[in-house]
Structure formats: C-alpha cells, structure tokens
N, C-alpha and C positions, 0 to 999 in steps of 0.2 A: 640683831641689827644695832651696829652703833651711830650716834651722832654724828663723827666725823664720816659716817656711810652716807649722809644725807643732806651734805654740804652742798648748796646751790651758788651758781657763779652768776644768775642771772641779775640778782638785787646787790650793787658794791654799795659802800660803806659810804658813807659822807666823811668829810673830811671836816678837821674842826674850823677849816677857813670858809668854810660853806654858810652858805647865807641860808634863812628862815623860808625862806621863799623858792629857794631851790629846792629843799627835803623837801617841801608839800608838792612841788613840782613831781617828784621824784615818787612817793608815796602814792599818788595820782595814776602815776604810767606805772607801775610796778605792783598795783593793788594792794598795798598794803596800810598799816595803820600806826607801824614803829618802824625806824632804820636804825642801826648802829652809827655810831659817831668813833671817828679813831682818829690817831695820831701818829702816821705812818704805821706799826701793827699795834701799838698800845692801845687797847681797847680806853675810850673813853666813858662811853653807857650808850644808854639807846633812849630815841627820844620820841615822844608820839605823838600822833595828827592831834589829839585834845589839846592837848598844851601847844603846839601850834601855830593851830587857829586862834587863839585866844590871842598870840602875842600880840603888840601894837606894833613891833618896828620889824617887816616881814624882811628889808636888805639889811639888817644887820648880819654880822658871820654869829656862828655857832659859839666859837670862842672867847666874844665879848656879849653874848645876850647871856640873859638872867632864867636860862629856860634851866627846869629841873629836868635833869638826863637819870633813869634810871641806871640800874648796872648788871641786870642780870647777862648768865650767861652758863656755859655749858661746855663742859672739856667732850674733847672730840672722841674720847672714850669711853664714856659714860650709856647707858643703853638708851636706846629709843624711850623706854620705860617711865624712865627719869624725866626725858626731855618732853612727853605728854604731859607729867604732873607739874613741872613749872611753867611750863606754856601756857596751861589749861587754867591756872592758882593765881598767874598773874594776868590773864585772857592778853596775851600777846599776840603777833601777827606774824611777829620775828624774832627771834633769838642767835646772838652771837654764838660763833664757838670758838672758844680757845683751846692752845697747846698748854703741853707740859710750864712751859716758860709763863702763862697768862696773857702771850701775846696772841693777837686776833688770827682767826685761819678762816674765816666765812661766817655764811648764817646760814638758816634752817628756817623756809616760811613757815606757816601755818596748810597753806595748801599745799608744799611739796609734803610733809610729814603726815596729813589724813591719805594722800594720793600711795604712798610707800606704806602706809599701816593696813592700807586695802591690798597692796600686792601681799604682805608679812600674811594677811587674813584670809590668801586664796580668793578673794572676791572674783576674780574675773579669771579663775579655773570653773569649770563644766562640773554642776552636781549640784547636791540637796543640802538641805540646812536642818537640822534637829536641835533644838532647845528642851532641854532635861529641867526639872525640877526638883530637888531631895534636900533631905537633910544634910548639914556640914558633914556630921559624922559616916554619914551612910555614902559621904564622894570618894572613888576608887578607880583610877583612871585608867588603871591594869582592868579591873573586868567590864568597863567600857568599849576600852580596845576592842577586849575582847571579843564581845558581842558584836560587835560593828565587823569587826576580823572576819566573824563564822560569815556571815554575810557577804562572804567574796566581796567586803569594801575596804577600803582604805581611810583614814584619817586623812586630811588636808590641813586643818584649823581646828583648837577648838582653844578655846578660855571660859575661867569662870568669873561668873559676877557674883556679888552678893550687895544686900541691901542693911543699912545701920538697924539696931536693934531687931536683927530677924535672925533662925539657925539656917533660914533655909539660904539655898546658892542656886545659881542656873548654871548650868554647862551648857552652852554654843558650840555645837559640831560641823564643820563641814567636811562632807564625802565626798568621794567620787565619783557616787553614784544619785540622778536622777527617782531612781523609782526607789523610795525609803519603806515602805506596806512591808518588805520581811525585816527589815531592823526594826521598823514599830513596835511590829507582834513579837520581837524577839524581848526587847525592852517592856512590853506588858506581861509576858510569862514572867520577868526579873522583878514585877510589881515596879518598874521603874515609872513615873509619872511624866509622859513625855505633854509637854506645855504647848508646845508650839511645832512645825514644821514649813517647811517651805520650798517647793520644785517650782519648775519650769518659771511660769510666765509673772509669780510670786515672790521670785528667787531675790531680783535686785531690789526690791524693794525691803525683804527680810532683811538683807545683808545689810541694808543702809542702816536699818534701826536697830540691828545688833551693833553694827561699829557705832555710833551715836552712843548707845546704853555703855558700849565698853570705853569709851574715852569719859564716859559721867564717872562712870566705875573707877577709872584711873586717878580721877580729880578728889574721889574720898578720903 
C-alpha cells in the first residue's frame, strides 16, 4: 500500500492568503489538529491547532503572520510503512503528499491511514487471531504457513513485533478460521508458545490492541 493509495480529497489545503481564524475554523469541521498551507501546488508546511491558538492576531493571513509552519511530508510513493513512522515520530494528524516535482498532490489524515491499515490487517474479514511468542532466531514463517496450511486454514494477516532489549518477537496471525483448538494443538506439538488468541465475540477487541501495539511497533 502506497501513500499516494491513500490520498483524501475531503481536508483541502489552506491557501497562504488564508486567515488564522479560518484554519482553526477548518481544523474544527474537519477534525483535525494540522492542515497544509500551499501556494497554488508549492507545498508551504503544515501548521497546527497549538500554535494556533496561541496566536494574538486570529484575521491576519497565513502569509504575513509570524506562525512557525512545519514541512514535513511524504512522496506519493513511499509505502504506508514510512508514512506510519513519520506520522507517529512527529504525532501529526495530517501529512502532505507530494510528487516527483515536490509539488503538493493531497494529504493523508490520521483517521483515513488507521481506517486502511485495518483493511491492509484483515480486521473486518471473518476469523481468529493468534499471537505466537519465540525467540528471534527460532521466527520461520515458511513452517508457520505451514502449520496453519495443514489446518485447512489460510493466512489473512500476520506481522511481527518486537520489544527493545529483548530476543524475543510476537507474530500476530490472522486466519480464516473461527475455531483455532487444531492450530493450537498443532503449534503446542512444534513447542511453539502460543501467548494469546482471540474468536468470536473477543475478536475486535484483539484486533484493536494488536493494531495499537503494531503502530507503537512502527514508531521504534
């Protein structure tokens, strides 16, 4: 999934002739807590609700106030991956994207990109959730398949996480399948330490605090 996969038409840019009082207007109706500022497509930066509010003179325009505009931003080909760990690095709400040129082509909220990393993560396909626990060394994602395979199940999702000064990782799976009792037993004959699981009425709840833990994950 790239960036430019993920460009929303709903939040437009401010314009540098735009007043102080407009963005927070804007940031209000659109929920958000940053908006871009451009210059016909010349990205300018992005400016946010803290700095603001603070200012004293809310009808000045953008172009004569003394606000610090950041500048980050994101080429429209860059993977989702990417566009998590500066999002997350500089807790944004919004982030530009530009083209090859560094002229502006959209943005990317914070809510559209958790909403698209739950579809990427099968959240709301039918089935179970398994959390593995092992050593670095001992991750093989060929005899997990595996296992999971003999199982008449399928793969949907899975990623790993791991935590600073530790060997060990988690693998996050999700299948196809509701009833997980023969991939369990199959994973406890492989000594594999299964941590966690999650069916039916448990499901979305798992899901939320795996996608949570894997965007912390992403942030490391």
């Amino acid at each position: 999934m790239l960036a430019g996969d993920l460009i929303t038409d709903e939040v437009p840019p401010l314009k540098i002739t735009d007043t102080v009082e407009l963005a927070l207007d804007w940031m209000e109706q659109f929920k958000v807590s940053h908006l871009a500022v451009v210059n016909n497509r010349e990205l300018i930066g992005v400016v946010s609700e803290t700095d603001l509010l603070d200012y004293e003179h809310p009808d000045e325009q953008i172009n004569v106030s003394k606000l610090h505009l950041m500048r980050p931003a994101i080429h429209h080909y860059q993977h989702a991956y990417d566009l998590v760990r500066l999002m997350s690095s500089l807790n944004l709400t919004l982030i530009p994207v530009i083209d090859e040129k560094e002229l502006y082509k959209g943005c990317i909220t914070l809510k559209g990109l958790v909403q698209n990393l739950s579809t990427m993560m099968s959240v709301q396909n039918p089935g179970g959730v398994i959390v593995l626990e092992l050593n670095q060394h001992d991750y093989s994602i060929t005899q997990i398949g595996s296992i999971i395979e003999s199982n008449d199940t399928k793969i949907l999702s899975l990623h790993v996480s791991s935590q600073p000064d530790s060997t060990k990782v988690e693998v996050t799976i999700k299948v196809n399948r509701e009833d997980l009792s023969g991939i369990i037993q199959t994973f406890n004959r492989y000594n594999y330490s299964v941590k966690a699981t999650f069916q039916n009425g448990d499901l979305n709840k798992g899901l939320d605090d795996r996608l949570n833990e894997f965007l912390h994950y992403l942030n490391i």
